[in-house]
C-alpha positions in Angstrom: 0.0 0.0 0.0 1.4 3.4 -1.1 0.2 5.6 1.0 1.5 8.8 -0.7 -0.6 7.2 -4.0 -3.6 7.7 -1.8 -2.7 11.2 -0.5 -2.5 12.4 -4.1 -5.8 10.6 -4.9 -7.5 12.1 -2.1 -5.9 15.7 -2.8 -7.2 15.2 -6.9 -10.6 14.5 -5.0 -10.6 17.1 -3.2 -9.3 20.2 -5.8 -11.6 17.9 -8.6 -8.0 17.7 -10.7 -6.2 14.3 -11.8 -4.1 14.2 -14.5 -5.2 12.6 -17.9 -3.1 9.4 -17.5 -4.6 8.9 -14.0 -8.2 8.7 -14.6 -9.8 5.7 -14.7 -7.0 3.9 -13.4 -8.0 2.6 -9.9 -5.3 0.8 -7.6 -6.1 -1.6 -5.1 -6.8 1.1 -2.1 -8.2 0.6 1.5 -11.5 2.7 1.5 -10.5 3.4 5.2 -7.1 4.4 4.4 -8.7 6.6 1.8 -11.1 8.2 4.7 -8.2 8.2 7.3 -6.7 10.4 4.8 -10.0 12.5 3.4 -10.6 13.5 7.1 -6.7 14.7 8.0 -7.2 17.3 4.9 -10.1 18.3 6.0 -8.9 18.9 9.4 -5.9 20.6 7.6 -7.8 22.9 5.8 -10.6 23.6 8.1 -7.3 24.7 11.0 -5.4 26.7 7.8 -8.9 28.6 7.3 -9.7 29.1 11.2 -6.2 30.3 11.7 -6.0 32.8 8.7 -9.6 34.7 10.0 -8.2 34.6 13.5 -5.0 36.4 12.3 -7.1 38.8 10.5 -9.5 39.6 12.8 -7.2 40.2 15.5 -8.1 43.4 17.3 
Protein backbone atom coordinates (compact mmCIF):
# COMPACT_ATOMS: atom_id res chain seq x y z
CA UNK A 1 0.00 0.00 0.00
CA UNK A 2 1.39 3.40 -1.12
CA UNK A 3 0.20 5.65 1.04
CA UNK A 4 1.46 8.84 -0.69
CA UNK A 5 -0.64 7.24 -3.96
CA UNK A 6 -3.57 7.68 -1.83
CA UNK A 7 -2.73 11.16 -0.54
CA UNK A 8 -2.54 12.37 -4.12
CA UNK A 9 -5.80 10.55 -4.94
CA UNK A 10 -7.50 12.07 -2.12
CA UNK A 11 -5.88 15.68 -2.77
CA UNK A 12 -7.24 15.21 -6.93
CA UNK A 13 -10.62 14.50 -5.03
CA UNK A 14 -10.65 17.13 -3.23
CA UNK A 15 -9.26 20.16 -5.77
CA UNK A 16 -11.63 17.92 -8.61
CA UNK A 17 -7.98 17.74 -10.75
CA UNK A 18 -6.18 14.29 -11.81
CA UNK A 19 -4.05 14.21 -14.54
CA UNK A 20 -5.23 12.61 -17.88
CA UNK A 21 -3.11 9.37 -17.48
CA UNK A 22 -4.62 8.88 -13.97
CA UNK A 23 -8.15 8.70 -14.59
CA UNK A 24 -9.80 5.67 -14.74
CA UNK A 25 -7.01 3.89 -13.41
CA UNK A 26 -8.04 2.57 -9.95
CA UNK A 27 -5.28 0.78 -7.59
CA UNK A 28 -6.08 -1.60 -5.14
CA UNK A 29 -6.76 1.07 -2.11
CA UNK A 30 -8.23 0.57 1.50
CA UNK A 31 -11.55 2.72 1.51
CA UNK A 32 -10.52 3.37 5.22
CA UNK A 33 -7.08 4.42 4.42
CA UNK A 34 -8.69 6.59 1.83
CA UNK A 35 -11.11 8.25 4.68
CA UNK A 36 -8.23 8.20 7.33
CA UNK A 37 -6.69 10.38 4.84
CA UNK A 38 -10.02 12.53 3.39
CA UNK A 39 -10.59 13.47 7.06
CA UNK A 40 -6.74 14.68 8.01
CA UNK A 41 -7.18 17.30 4.89
CA UNK A 42 -10.08 18.28 5.97
CA UNK A 43 -8.93 18.92 9.41
CA UNK A 44 -5.93 20.56 7.62
CA UNK A 45 -7.84 22.93 5.76
CA UNK A 46 -10.62 23.63 8.14
CA UNK A 47 -7.33 24.72 10.98
CA UNK A 48 -5.40 26.67 7.84
CA UNK A 49 -8.87 28.58 7.35
CA UNK A 50 -9.72 29.15 11.23
CA UNK A 51 -6.17 30.32 11.68
CA UNK A 52 -5.96 32.81 8.71
CA UNK A 53 -9.56 34.71 10.05
CA UNK A 54 -8.17 34.63 13.52
CA UNK A 55 -5.01 36.42 12.30
CA UNK A 56 -7.15 38.76 10.51
CA UNK A 57 -9.52 39.56 12.76
CA UNK A 58 -7.16 40.15 15.53
CA UNK A 59 -8.10 43.43 17.30
Amino acid sequence: MNVFRQVKTVLWGFFGVAPRDARGQHEKTNPFVLIGVALVAVLVFLGTLAFIVHQVAKP
